[in-house]
C-alpha positions in Angstrom: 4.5 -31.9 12.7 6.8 -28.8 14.0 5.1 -25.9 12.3 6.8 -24.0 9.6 9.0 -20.8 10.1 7.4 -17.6 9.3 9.4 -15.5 7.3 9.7 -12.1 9.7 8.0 -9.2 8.7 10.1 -6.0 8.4 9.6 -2.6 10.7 6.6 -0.4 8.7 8.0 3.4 8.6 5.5 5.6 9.8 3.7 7.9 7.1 4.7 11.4 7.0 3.7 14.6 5.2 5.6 15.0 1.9 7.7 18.1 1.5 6.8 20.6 -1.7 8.6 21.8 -4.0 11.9 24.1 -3.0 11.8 26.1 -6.0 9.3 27.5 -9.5 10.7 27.8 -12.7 9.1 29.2 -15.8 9.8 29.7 -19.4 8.7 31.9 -22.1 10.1 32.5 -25.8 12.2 35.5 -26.9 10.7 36.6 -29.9 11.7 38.9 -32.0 15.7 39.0 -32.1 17.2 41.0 -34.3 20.6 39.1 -36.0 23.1 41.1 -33.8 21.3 39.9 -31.0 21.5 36.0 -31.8 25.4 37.5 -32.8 26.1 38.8 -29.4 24.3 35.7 -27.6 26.6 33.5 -29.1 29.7 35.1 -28.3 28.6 35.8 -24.6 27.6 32.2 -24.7 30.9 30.8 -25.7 33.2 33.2 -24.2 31.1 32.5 -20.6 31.1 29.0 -21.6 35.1 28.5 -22.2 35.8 29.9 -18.7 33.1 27.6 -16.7 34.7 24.4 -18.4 38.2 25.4 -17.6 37.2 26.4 -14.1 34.9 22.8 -13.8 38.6 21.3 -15.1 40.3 22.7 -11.9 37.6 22.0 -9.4 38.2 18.1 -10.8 41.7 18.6 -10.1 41.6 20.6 -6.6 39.6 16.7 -5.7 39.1 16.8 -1.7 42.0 19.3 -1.2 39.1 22.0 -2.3 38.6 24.7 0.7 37.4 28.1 0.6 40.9 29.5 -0.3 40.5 27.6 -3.6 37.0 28.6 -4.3 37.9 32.4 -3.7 40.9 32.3 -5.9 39.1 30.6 -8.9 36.4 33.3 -8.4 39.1 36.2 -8.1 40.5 34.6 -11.7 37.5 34.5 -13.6 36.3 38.0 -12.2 39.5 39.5 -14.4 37.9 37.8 -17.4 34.1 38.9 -17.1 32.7 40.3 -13.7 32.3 39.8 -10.1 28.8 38.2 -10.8 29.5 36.2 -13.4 32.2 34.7 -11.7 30.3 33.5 -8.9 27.4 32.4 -10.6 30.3 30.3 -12.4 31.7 28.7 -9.6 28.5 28.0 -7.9 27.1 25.9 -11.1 30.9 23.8 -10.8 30.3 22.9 -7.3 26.4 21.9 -8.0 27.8 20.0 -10.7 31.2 18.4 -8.5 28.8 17.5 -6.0 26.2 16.1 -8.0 28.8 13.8 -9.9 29.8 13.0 -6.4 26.3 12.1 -5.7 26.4 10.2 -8.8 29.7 7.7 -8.0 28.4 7.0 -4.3 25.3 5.1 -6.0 27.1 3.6 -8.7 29.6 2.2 -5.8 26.3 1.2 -4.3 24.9 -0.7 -7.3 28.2 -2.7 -7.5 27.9 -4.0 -4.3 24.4 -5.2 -4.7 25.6 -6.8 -7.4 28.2 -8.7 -6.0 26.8 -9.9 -3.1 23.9 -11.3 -4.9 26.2 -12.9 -7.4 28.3 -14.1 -4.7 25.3 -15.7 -2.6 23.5 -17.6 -5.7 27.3 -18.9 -6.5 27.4 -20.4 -2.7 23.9 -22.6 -3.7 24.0 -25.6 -5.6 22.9 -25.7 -9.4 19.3 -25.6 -9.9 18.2 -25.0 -6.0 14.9 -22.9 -6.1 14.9 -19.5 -3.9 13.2 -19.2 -0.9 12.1 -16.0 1.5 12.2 -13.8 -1.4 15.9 -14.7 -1.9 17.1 -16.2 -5.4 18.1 -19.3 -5.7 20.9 -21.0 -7.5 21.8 -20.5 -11.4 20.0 -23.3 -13.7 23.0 -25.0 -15.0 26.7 -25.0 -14.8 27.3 -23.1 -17.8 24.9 -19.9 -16.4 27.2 -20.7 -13.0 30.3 -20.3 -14.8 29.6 -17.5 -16.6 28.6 -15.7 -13.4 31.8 -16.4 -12.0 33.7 -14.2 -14.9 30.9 -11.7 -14.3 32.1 -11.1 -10.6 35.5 -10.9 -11.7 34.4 -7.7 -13.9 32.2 -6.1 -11.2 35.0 -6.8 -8.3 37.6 -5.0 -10.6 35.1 -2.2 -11.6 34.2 -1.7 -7.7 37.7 -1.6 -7.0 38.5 0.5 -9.3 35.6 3.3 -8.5 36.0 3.3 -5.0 40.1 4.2 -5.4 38.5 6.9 -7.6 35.9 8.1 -4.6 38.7 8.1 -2.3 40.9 10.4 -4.5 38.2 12.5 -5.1 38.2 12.1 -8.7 34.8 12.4 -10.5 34.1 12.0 -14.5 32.2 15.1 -15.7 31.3 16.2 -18.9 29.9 19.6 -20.0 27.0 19.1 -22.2 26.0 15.8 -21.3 27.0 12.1 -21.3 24.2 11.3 -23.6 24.8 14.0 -25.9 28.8 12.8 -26.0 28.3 9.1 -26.8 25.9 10.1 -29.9 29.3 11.5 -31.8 29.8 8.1 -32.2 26.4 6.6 -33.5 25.1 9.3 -35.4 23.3 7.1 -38.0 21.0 5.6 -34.9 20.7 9.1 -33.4 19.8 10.5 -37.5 21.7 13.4 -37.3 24.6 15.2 -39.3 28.0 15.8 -38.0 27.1 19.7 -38.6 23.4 18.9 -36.4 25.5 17.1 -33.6 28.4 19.9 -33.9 25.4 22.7 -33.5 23.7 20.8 -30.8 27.2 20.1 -28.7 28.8 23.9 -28.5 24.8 25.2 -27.6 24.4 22.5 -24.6 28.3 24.2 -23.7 27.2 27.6 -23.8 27.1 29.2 -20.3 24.5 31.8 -20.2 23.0 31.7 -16.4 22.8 34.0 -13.5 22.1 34.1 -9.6 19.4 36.0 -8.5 20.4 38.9 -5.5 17.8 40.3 -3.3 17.8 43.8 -2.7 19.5 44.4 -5.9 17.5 46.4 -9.3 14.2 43.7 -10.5 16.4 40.9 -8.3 19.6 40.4 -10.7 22.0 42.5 -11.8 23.7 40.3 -14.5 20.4 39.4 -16.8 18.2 41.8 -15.5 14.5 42.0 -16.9 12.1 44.8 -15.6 8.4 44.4 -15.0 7.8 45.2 -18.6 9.7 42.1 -20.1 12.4 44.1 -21.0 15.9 41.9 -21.0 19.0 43.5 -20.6 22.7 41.8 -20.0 25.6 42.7 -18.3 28.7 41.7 -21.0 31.6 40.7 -19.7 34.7 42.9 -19.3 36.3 41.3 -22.9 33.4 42.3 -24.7 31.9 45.4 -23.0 32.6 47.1 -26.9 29.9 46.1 -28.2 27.1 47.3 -25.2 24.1 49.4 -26.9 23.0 50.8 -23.4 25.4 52.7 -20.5 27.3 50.5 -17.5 28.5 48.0 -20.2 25.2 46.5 -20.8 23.4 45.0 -23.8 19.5 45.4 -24.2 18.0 42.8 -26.7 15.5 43.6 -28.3 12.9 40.4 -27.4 10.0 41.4 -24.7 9.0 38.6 -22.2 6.1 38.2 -20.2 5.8 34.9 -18.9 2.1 33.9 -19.5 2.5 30.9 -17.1 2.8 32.5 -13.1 3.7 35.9 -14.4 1.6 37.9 -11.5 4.1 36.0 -9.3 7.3 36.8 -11.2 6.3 39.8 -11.6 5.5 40.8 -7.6 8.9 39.5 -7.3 10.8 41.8 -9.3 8.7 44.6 -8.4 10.2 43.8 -4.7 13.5 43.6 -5.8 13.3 40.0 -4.9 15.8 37.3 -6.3 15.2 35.8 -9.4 17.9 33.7 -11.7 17.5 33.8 -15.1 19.2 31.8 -18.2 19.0 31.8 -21.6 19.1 28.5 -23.6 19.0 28.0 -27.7 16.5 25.0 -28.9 18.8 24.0 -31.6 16.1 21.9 -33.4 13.7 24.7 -33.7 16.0 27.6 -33.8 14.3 29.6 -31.0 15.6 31.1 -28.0 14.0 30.9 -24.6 14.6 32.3 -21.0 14.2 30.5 -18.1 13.1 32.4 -14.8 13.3 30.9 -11.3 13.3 31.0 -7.6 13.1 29.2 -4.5 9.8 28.9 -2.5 10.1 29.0 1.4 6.9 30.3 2.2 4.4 27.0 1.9 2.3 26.4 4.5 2.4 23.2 6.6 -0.2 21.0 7.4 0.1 18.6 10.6 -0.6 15.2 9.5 -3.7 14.9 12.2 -5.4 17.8 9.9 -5.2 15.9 6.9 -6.3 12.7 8.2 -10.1 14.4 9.4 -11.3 14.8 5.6 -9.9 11.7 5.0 -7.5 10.6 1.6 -7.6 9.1 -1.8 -4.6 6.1 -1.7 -2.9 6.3 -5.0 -1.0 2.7 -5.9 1.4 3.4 -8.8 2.0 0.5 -11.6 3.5 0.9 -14.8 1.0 1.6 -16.9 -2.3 3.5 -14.6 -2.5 5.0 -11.3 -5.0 2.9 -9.2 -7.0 5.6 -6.8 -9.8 4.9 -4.3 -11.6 7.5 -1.9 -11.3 6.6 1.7 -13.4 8.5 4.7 -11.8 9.4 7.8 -12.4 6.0 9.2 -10.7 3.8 6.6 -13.6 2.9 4.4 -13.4 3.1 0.8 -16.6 5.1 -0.6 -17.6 5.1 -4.4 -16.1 3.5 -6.7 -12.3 3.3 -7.9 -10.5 5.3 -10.0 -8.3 3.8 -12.6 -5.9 6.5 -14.5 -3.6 5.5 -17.6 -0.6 6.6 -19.3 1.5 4.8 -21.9 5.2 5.7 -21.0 6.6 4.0 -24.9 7.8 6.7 -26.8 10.2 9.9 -26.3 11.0 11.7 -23.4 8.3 14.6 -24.4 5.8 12.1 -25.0 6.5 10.3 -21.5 6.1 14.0 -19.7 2.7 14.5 -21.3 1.4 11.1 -20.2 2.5 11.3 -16.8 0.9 15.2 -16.0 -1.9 14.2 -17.8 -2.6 11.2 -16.0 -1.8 13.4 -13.1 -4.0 16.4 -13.6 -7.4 14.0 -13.9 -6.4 13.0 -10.4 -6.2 16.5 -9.1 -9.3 17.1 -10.6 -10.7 14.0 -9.3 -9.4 15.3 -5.8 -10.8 19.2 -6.2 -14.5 18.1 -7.0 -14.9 16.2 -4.0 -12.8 18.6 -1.8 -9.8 16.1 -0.9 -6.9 17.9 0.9 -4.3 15.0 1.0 -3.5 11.9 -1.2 -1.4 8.9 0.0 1.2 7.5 -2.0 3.9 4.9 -1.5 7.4 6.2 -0.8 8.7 3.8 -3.8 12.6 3.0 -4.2 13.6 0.4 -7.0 17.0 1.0 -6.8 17.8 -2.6 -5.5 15.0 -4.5 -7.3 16.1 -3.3 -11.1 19.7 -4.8 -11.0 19.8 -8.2 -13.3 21.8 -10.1 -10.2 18.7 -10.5 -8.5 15.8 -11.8 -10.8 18.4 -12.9 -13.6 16.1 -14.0 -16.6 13.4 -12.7 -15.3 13.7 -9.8 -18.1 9.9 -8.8 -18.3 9.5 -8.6 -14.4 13.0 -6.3 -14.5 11.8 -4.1 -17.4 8.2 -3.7 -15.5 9.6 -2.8 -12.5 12.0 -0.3 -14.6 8.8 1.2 -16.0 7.3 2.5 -12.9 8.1 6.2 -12.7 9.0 6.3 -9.1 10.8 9.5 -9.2 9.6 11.5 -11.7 5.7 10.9 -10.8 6.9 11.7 -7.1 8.6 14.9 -8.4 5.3 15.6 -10.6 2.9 15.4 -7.8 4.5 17.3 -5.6 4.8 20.2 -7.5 1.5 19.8 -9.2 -0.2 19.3 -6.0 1.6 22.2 -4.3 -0.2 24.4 -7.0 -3.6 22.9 -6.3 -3.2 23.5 -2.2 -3.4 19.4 -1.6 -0.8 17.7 0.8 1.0 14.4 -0.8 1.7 11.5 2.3 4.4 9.3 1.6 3.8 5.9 3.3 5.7 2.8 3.6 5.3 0.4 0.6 5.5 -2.6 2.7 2.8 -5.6 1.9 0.5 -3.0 0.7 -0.1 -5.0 -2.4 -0.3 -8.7 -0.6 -2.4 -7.4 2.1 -4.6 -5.3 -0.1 -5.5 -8.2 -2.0 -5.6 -10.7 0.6 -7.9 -8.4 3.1 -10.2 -5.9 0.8 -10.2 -7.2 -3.0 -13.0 -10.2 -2.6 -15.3 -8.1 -0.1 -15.0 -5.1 -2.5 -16.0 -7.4 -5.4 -19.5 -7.2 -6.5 -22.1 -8.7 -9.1 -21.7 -5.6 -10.8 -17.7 -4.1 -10.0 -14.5 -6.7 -10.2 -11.9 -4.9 -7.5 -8.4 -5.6 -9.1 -5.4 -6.2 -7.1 -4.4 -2.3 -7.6 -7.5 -0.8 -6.5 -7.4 -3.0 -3.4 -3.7 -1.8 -2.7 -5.2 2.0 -3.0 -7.4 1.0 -0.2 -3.9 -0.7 2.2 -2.3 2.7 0.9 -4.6 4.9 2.4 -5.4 3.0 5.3 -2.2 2.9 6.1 -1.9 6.7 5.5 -4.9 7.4 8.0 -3.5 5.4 10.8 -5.4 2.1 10.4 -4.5 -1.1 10.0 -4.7 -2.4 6.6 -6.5 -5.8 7.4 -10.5 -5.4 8.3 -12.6 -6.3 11.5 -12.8 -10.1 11.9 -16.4 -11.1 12.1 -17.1 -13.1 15.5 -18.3 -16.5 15.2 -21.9 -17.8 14.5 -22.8 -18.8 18.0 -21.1 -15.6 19.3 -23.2 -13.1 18.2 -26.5 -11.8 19.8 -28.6 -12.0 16.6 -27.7 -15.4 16.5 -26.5 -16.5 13.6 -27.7 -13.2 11.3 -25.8 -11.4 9.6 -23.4 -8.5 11.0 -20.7 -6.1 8.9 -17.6 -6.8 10.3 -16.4 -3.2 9.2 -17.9 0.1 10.8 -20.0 2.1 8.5 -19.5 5.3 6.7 -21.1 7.3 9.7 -20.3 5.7 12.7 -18.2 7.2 15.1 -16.1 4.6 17.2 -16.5 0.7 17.6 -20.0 -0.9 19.2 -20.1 -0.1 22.5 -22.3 -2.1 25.4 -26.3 -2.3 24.3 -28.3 -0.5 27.0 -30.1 -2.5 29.8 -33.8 -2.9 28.7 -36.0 -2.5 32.4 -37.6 -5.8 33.5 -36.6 -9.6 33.3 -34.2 -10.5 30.5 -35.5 -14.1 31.2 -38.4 -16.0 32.0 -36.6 -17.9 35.0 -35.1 -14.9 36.7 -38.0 -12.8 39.2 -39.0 -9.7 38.5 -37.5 -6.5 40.5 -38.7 -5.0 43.5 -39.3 -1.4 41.5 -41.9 -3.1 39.1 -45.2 -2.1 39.5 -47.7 -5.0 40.6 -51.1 -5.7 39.4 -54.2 -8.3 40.5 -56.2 -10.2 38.6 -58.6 -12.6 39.6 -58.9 -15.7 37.5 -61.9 -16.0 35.6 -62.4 -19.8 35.6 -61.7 -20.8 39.4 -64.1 -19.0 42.2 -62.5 -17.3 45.2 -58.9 -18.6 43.5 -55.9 -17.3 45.4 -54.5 -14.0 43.9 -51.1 -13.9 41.9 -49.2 -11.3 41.7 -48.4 -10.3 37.9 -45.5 -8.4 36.2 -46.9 -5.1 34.5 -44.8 -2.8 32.6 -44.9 0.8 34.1 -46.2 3.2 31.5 -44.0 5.5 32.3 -41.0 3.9 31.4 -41.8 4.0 27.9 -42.1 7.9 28.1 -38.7 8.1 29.0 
């Protein structure tokens, strides 16, 4: 019988050292505002606000003719109307928001297709065929067939229709959020007044952010704040009247100090170091905040080879725990797993919470036994989440939707940066199958059931060290020199390399092979025959054994 094609496996990536965070933000309250402060926050907000949705309008309509020319005159424009600073800290924020919109369409165009080239491939099967090779098979009945069939029809006319928008460079932005937008029209499911929604709308419109400048007084000349939380703004040219200090600037009366990295915001406005600020209202509590932040271009390094001699704890995200294991430098897991959880039901707040607490028992986890990296799998669901591919599968789509691939990876990073431990990203690829199939039943005791996570921890960080994921075969029975004893197939904790060649113990090895020519002989004279011939005999030189 012809054997049965193997399905081929796919190229493994090669693990590499996880780049930290580019920039720090931090936050701390402005208490203390007198009413003509709020007043004069307001107006700054909305009159700043009015000018960076007009000027996000004319980047949307400047499409791909936008050059430099352009940009300059929309800044020259806007500098009549506040300030030279403002201005650009304006236009900067449209083209982050242009190009992330951009950003944006290219994946949506990029869902689409998946979709209809999975649509179009289960139409091309017959009705009912089962999938094979991790491909789908048909639809389950001709009604589920034709329905599908209208479904392409939409999604063709939806591609088409966003990729004429790409290529015209049109993009669909809206200041204040989508989200935000869409719950004008459901206010009953979102329980909030027209007057709450209103309130909430005009703050998230508000434009009240400015670019750091190095070199320049405490690192920003626009919102400036001095080393002793003092907070000061430059108004804008329409409303320099109403500035309580000289050069047209308004001093509030709120103090800041940051409690959270304040040394390190405060070393960098004592070196005139760049620093953007902005200034936010919580419209639910009725409190203002400031936001400070920077970017960070002076962590250090660490070569992948450097990590690996300490060896790493592989981390195997699922949707509700992180499964962790310690592994040594060789590949062996020591100790026992780790099993982390987090409940991601709820709001967005409560989701945060679970995830950097989940997160900071692994850190700690990783300080007390002086880890410096942690492998994780370099996850992307992005083609797995669509309902082309698994179809009724709901359960499997919504589990798969509920690993936080990119915010865990954005958490550990930063987190990790803070605690001086290196993140490698490794190739998901079998990890899971792999894990289970090679370590879950020899790391399954009388006393510890391995789960199918835990064992993928193990495939994680072997495959982060360098090592294959699979373990040593034994050799067979009759092959070994104990002779049918027993013999780990896996190195221990200690050893250094694989078994090398046993030393050559002096003498015979066998009874039928003579004796060497650099033994020492001996006489004896037999004891039961008279005058008997003398044999030589094999005696073991003592000084051998002194060697």
């Amino acid at each position: 019988m012809a054997e049965q094609k193997r399905k081929p496996l796919r190229q493994i990536a090669r693990p590499f050292v996880a780049d930290g965070p580019s920039g720090v933000s931090i936050r701390d309250r402005l208490k203390g505002l007198t009413p003509e402060d709020e007043q004069m926050l307001r107006l700054v907000g909305e009159h700043m606000g009015r000018l960076a949705s007009a000027d996000l309008a004319r980047r949307c309509r400047d499409g791909l003719d936008h050059c430099t020319d352009t940009w300059a005159g929309r800044k020259r424009d806007l500098t009549a109307l506040s300030s030279s600073r403002w201005a650009g800290s304006v236009t900067a924020g449209t083209h982050d928001q242009w190009g992330l919109s951009r950003r944006a369409q290219h994946q949506h165009l990029m869902s689409l297709d998946a979709g209809i080239r999975m649509i179009r491939h289960r139409l091309s099967l017959p009705v009912g065929e089962k999938g094979s090779r991790g491909r789908p098979g048909g639809y389950r009945s001709k009604h589920e067939w034709f329905a599908k069939t209208r479904r392409l029809a939409i999604l063709e006319d939806r591609y088409e229709r966003v990729r004429a928008e790409r290529e015209a460079g049109q993009v669909c932005v809206v200041r204040g959020g989508r989200r935000l937008l869409n719950q004008r029209h459901h206010l009953t499911a979102a329980k909030k007044t027209p007057e709450q929604w209103r309130s909430e709308w005009e703050a998230a419109r508000w434009f009240l952010t400015a670019d750091g400048e190095s070199g320049k007084r405490h690192g920003n000349e626009t919102i400036r704040v001095t080393c002793d939380g003092e907070v000061s703004i430059k108004l804008p040219a329409p409303l320099a009247e109403h500035a309580n200090a000289r050069h047209g600037r308004y001093v509030l009366a709120a103090r800041v100090a940051f409690p959270h990295r304040g040394t390190q915001w405060r070393d960098r406005v004592t070196c005139n170091r760049a620093v953007a600020y902005r200034i936010h209202l919580d419209v639910t509590r009725g409190r203002w905040y400031l936001d400070a932040s920077w970017t960070r271009k002076d962590l250090p390094v660490v070569p992948l080879d450097a990590l690996r001699a300490s060896g790493v704890i592989g981390v195997d995200t699922n949707a509700d725990h992180l499964a962790a294991w310690l592994l040594d430098e060789h590949g062996n897991p020591t100790g026992a797993p780790h099993r982390f959880d987090y409940d991601l039901t709820g709001t967005a707040t409560h989701r945060d919470a679970q995830l950097r607490h989940a997160l900071t028992r692994l850190l700690h986890w990783a300080t007390t036994r002086g880890m410096q990296a942690i492998a994780i799998e370099d996850l992307d669901f992005t083609d797995s989440t669509t309902r082309e591919k698994h179809g009724r599968k709901k359960k499997f789509r919504q589990l798969v939707s509920g690993i936080p691939t990119g915010k865990l990876r954005a958490r550990l990073l930063s987190m990790c940066a803070e605690a001086g431990i290196s993140v490698i990203a490794v190739d998901p690829a079998y990890t899971s199958m792999w894990g289970a199939e090679h370590w879950q039943k020899p790391l399954t005791s009388k006393n510890r059931k391995t789960s199918r996570h835990a064992a993928a921890s193990v495939a994680i960080g072997r495959r982060a060290l360098g090592h294959a994921i699979r373990r040593r075969t034994a050799p067979p029975h009759d092959d070994r020199s104990d002779r049918r004893g027993h013999r780990t197939a896996q190195a221990g904790p200690h050893d250094q390399g694989r078994e090398e060649t046993r030393p050559r113990v002096p003498g015979p090895r066998t009874r039928c092979v003579q004796p060497d020519a650099v033994g020492t002989r001996a006489t004896s004279a037999s004891k039961t025959v008279r005058d008997a011939p003398v044999e030589p005999v094999w005696v073991q030189d003592p000084l051998l054994l002194t060697d």
